[in-house]
N, C-alpha and C positions, 0 to 999 in steps of 0.2 A: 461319686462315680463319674467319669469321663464318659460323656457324652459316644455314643459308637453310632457310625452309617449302618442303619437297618432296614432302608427303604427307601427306594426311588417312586415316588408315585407320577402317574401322566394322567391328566383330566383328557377324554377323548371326544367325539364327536359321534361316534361309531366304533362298537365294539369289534365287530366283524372286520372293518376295512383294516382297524389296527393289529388286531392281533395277524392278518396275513401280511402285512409288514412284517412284525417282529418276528414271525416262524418262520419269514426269508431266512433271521438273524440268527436264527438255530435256538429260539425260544422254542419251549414245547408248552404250545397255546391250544386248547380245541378250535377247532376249524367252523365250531357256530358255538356262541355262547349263549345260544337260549335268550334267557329273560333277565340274565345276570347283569347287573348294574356295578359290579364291582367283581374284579377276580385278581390275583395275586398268583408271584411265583417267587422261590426259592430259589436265586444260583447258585453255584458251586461255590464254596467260601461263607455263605450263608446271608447276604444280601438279598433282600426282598425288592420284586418290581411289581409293583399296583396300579390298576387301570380303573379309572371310574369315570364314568360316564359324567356329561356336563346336567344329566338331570339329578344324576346323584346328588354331586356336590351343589348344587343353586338347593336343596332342599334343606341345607345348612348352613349356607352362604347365597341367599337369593340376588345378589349383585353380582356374581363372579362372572369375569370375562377374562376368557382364555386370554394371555400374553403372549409377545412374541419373544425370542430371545431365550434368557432360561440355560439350566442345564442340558445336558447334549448327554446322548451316551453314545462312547468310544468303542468303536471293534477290530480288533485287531485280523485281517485278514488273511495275515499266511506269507503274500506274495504281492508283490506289485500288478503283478497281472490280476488278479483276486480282487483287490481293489476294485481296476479297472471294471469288471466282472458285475463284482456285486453292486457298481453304481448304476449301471446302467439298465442290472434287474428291477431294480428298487426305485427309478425315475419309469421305467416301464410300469411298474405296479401303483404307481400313484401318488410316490414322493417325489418334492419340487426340490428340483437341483437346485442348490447354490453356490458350490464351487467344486467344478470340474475338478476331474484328477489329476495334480500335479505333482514334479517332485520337488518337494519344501526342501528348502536348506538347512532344516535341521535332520537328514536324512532321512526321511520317509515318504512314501507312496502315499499322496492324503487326496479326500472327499470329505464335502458337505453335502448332504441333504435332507429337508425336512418332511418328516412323517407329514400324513396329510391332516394332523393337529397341530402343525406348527412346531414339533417337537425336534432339535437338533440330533443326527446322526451321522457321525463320525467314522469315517471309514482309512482306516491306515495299514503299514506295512515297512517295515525294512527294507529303504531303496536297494535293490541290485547294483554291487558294484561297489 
């Protein structure tokens, strides 16, 4: 069998601070996760996004130290203006910009910024024009 993408996992710091990130993202996360040290979702297409906590993982990996860098996940926003939009919601809620929105010469409306785990988010669009 060929190997298939079935899961993006994010080690987190904070269950809560993350997942009101991602429900900016149109993730359908609960809004308090309890005492859950691990929760999981299903997107359309049937890839899996998994969140566990940094106590989780050290209880099976007692060295782990979150990295920087890493996968990123890409959202496609609609509109340039959207972009715009959603960077500046998402630097407001507690992700650290890293590159303003620009228009890339490979046509698109792009942003970086990282969740407050350190985790790449990718914000683009189809430059106008």
């Amino acid at each position: 069998m060929t190997p298939q993408l079935s899961m993006i996992g994010l080690a987190v710091a904070d269950l809560s601070r993350s997942f009101d990130i991602y429900r900016r993202l149109g993730f359908d996360l609960p809004a308090d996760p309890g005492r859950e040290q691990h929760h999981e979702i299903t997107l359309p297409g049937g890839v899996r996004v998994g969140w566990d906590t940094l106590e989780t993982i050290r209880s099976f990996a007692p060295d782990f130290t979150p990295g920087t860098g890493g996968p990123s996940l890409a959202f496609d926003c609609g509109t340039p203006e959207a972009v715009d939009a959603k960077y500046a919601e998402l630097a407001e809620a507690g992700c650290t910009p890293e590159s303003k929105p620009w228009d890339a010469f490979w046509g698109q409306r792009y942003a970086v910024v990282r969740d407050p785990d350190g985790h790449g988010i990718e914000l683009f669009a189809a430059s106008a024009g």
